[in-house]
N, CA, C and O atoms as CSV, one atom per row, in Angstrom:
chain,resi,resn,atom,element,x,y,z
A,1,UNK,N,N,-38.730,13.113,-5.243
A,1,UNK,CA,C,-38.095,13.448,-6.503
A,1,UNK,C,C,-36.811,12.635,-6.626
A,1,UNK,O,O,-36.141,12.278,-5.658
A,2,UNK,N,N,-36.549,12.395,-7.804
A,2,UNK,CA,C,-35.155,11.665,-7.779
A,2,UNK,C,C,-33.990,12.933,-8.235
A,2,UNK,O,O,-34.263,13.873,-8.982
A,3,UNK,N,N,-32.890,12.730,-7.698
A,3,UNK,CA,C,-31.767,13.309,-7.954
A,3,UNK,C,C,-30.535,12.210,-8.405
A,3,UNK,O,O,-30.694,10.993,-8.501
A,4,UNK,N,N,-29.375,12.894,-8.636
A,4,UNK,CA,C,-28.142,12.062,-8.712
A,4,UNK,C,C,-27.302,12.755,-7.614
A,4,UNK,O,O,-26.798,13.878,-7.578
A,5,UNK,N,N,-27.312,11.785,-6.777
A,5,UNK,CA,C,-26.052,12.150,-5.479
A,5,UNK,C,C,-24.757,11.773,-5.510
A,5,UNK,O,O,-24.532,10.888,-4.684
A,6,UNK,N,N,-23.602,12.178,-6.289
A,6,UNK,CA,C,-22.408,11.895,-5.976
A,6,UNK,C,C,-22.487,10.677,-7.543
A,6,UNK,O,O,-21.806,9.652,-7.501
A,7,UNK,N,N,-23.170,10.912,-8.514
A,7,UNK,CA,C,-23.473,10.105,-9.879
A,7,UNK,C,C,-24.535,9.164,-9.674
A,7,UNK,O,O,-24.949,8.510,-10.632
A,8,UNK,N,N,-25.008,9.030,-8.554
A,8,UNK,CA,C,-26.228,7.904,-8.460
A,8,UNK,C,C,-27.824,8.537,-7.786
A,8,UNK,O,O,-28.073,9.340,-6.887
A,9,UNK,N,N,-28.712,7.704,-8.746
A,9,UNK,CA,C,-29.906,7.873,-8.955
A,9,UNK,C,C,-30.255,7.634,-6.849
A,9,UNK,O,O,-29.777,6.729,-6.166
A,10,UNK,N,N,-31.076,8.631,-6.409
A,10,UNK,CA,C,-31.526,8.770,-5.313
A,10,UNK,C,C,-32.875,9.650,-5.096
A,10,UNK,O,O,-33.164,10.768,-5.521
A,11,UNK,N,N,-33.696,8.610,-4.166
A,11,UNK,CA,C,-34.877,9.638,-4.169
A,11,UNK,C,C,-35.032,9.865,-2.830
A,11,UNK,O,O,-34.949,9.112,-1.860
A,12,UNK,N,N,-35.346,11.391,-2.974
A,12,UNK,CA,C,-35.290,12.604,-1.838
A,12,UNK,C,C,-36.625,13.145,-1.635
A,12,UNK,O,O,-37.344,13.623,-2.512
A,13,UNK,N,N,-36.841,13.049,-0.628
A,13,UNK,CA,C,-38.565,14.216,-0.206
A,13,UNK,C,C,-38.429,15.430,0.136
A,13,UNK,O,O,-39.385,16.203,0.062
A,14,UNK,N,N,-36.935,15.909,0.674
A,14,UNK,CA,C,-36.526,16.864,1.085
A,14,UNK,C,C,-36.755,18.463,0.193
A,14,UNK,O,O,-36.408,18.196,-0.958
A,15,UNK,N,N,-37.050,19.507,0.227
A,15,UNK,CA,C,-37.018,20.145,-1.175
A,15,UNK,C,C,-36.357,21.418,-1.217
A,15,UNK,O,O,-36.593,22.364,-1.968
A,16,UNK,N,N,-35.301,21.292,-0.099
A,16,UNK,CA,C,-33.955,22.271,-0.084
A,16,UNK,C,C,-32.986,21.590,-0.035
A,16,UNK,O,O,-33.256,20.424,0.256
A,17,UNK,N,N,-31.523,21.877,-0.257
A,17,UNK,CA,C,-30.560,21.352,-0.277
A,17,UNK,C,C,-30.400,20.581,1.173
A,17,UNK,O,O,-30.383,19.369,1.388
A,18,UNK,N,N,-30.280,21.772,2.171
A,18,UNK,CA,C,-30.169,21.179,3.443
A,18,UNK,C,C,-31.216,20.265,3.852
A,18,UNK,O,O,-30.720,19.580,4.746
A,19,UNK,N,N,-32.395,19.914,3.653
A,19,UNK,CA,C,-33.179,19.078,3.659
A,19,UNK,C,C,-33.275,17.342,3.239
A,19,UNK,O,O,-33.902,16.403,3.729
A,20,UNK,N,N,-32.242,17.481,1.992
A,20,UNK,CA,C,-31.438,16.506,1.486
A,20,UNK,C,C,-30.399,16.186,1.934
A,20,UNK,O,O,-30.067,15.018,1.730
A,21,UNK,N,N,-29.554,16.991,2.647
A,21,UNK,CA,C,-28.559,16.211,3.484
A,21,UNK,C,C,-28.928,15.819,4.090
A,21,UNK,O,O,-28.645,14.626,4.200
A,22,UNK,N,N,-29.902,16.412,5.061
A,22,UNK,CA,C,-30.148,15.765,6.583
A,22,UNK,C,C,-30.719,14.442,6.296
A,22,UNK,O,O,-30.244,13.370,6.671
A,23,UNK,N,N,-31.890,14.635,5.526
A,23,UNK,CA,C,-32.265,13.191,4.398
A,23,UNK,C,C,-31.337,11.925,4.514
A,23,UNK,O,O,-31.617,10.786,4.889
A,24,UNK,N,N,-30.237,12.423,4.113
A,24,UNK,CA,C,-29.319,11.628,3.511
A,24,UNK,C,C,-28.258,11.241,4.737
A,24,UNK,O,O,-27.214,10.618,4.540
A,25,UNK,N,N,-28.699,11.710,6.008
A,25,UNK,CA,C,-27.597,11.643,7.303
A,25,UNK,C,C,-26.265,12.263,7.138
A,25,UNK,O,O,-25.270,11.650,7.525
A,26,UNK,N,N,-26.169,13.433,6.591
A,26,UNK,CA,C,-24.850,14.385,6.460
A,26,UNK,C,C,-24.972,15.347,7.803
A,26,UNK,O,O,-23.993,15.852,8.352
A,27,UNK,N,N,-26.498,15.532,8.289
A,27,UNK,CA,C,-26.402,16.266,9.424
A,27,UNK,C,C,-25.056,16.134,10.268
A,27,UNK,O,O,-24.354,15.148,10.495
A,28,UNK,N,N,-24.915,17.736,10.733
A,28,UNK,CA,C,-23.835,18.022,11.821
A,28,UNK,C,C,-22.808,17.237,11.129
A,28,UNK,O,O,-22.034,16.824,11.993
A,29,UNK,N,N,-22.497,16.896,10.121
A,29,UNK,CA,C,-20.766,16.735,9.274
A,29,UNK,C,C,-20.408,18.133,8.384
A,29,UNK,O,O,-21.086,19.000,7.831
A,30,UNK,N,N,-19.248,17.919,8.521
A,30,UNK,CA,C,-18.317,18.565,7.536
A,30,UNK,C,C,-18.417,18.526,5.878
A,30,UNK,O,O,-17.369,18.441,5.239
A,31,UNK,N,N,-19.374,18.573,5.366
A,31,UNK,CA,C,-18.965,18.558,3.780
A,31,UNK,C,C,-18.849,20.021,3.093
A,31,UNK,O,O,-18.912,21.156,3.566
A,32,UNK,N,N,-18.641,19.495,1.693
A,32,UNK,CA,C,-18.567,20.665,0.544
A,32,UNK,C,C,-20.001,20.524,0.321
A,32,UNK,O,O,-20.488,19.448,0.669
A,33,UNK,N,N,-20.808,21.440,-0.213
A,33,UNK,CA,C,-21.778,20.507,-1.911
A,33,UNK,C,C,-21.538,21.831,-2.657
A,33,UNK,O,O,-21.206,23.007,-2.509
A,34,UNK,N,N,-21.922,20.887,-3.563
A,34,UNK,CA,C,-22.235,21.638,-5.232
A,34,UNK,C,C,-23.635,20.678,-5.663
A,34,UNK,O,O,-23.945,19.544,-5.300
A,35,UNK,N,N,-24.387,21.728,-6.672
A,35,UNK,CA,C,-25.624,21.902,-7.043
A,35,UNK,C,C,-25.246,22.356,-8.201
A,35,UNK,O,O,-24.832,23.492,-8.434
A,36,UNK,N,N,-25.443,21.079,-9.288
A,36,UNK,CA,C,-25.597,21.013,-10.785
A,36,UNK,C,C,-24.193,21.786,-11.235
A,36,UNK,O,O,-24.263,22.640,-12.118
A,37,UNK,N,N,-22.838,21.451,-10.574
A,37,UNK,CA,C,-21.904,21.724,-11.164
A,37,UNK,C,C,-21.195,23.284,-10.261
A,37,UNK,O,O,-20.038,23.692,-10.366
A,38,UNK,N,N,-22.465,23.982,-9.297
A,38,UNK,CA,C,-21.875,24.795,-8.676
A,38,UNK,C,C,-21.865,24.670,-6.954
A,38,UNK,O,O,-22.647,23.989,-6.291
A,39,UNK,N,N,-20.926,25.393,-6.517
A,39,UNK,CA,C,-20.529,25.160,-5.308
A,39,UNK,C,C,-21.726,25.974,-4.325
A,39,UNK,O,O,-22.205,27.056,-4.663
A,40,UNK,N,N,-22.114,25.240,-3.045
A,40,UNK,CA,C,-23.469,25.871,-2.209
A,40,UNK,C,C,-22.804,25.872,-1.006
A,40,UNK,O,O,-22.746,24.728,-0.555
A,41,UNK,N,N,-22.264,26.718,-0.286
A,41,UNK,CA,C,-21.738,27.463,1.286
A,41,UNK,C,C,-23.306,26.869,1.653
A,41,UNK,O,O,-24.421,26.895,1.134
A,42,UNK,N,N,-22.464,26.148,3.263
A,42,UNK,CA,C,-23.399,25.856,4.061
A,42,UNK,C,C,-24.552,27.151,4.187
A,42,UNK,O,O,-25.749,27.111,3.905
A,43,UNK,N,N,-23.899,28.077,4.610
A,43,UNK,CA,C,-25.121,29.254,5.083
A,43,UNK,C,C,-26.213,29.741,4.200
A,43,UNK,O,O,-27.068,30.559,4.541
A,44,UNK,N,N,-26.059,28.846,2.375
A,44,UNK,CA,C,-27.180,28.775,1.582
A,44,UNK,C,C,-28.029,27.501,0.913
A,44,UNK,O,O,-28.645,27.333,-0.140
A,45,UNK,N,N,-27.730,26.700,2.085
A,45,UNK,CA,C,-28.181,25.039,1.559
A,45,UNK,C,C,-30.195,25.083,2.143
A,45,UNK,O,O,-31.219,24.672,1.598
A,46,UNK,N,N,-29.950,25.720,3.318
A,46,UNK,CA,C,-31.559,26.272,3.467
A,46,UNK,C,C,-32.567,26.411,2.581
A,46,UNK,O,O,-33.593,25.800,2.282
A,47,UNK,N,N,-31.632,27.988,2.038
A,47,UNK,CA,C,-32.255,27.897,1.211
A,47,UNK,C,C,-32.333,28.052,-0.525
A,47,UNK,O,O,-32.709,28.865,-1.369
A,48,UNK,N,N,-31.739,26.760,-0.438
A,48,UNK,CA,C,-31.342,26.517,-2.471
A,48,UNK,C,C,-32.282,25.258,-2.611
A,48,UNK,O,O,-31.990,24.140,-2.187
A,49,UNK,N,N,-33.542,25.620,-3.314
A,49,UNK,CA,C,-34.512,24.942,-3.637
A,49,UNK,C,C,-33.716,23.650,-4.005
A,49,UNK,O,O,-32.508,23.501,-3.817
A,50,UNK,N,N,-34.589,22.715,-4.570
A,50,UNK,CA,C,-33.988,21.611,-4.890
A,50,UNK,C,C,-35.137,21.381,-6.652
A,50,UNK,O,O,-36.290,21.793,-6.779
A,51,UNK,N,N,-34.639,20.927,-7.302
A,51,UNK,CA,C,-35.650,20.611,-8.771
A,51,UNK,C,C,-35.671,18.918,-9.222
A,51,UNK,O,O,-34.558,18.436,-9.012
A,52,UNK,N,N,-36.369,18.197,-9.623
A,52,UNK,CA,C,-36.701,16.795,-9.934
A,52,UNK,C,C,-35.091,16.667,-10.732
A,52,UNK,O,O,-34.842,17.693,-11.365
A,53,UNK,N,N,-34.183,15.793,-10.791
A,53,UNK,CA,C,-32.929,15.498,-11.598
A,53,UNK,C,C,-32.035,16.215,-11.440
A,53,UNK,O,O,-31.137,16.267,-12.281
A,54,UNK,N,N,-32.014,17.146,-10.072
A,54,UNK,CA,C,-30.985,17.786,-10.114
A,54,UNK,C,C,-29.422,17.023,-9.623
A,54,UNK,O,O,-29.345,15.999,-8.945
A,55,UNK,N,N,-28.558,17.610,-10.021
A,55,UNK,CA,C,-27.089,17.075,-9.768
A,55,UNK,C,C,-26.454,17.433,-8.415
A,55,UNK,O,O,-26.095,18.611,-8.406
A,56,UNK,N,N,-26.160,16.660,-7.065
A,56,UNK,CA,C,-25.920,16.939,-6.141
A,56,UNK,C,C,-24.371,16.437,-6.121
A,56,UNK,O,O,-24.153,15.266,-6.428
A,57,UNK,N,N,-23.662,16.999,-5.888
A,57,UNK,CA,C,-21.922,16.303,-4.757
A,57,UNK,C,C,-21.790,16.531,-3.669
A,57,UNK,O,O,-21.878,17.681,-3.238
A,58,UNK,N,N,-21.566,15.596,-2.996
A,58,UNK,CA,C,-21.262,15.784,-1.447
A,58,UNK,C,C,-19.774,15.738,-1.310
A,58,UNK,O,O,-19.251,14.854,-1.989
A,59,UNK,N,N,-18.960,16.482,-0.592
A,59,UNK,CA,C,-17.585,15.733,-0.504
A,59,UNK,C,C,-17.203,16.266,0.876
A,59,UNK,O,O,-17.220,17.391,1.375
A,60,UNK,N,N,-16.766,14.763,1.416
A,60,UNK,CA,C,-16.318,15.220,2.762
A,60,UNK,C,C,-14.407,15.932,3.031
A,60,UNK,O,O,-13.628,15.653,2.120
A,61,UNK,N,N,-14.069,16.430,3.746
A,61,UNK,CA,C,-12.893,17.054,3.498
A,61,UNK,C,C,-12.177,15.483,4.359
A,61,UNK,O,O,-12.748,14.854,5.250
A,62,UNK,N,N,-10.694,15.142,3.700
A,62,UNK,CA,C,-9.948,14.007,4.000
A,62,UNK,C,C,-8.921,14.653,4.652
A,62,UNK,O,O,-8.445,15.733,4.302
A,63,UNK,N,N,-8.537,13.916,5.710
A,63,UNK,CA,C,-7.338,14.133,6.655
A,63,UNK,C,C,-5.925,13.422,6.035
A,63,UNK,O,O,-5.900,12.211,5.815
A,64,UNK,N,N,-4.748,14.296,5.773
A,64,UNK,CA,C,-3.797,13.613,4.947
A,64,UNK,C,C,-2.829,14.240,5.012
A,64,UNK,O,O,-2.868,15.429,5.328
A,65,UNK,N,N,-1.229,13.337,4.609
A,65,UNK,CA,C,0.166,14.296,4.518
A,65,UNK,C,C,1.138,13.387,3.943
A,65,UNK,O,O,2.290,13.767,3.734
């Protein structure tokens, strides 16, 4: 299925969120996501289906001062 990851067109076989990270080599990192504008806690990326065009953000947290 294709999605938009972070604004760009990407195609995923994965068909849970967490399935798409790992997909995508986010395994065992630190990110946020949000799913079509809302925010997904790791402990529900399992299981938050995934749909053909859906809107993914990844964001990693930045070290700063």
């Amino acid at each position: 299925m294709t999605l938009l990851l972070n604004g760009a067109p990407q195609e995923i076989a994965g068909r849970t969120l967490a399935e798409a990270l790992a997909e995508l080599g986010f395994s065992g990192r630190i990110v946020a996501t949000a799913l079509n504008g809302d925010f997904v806690p790791a402990r529900k990326r399992a299981e938050t289906p995934l749909n053909d065009g859906d809107r993914i953000e990844v964001v990693s947290p930045m070290q700063g001062g």
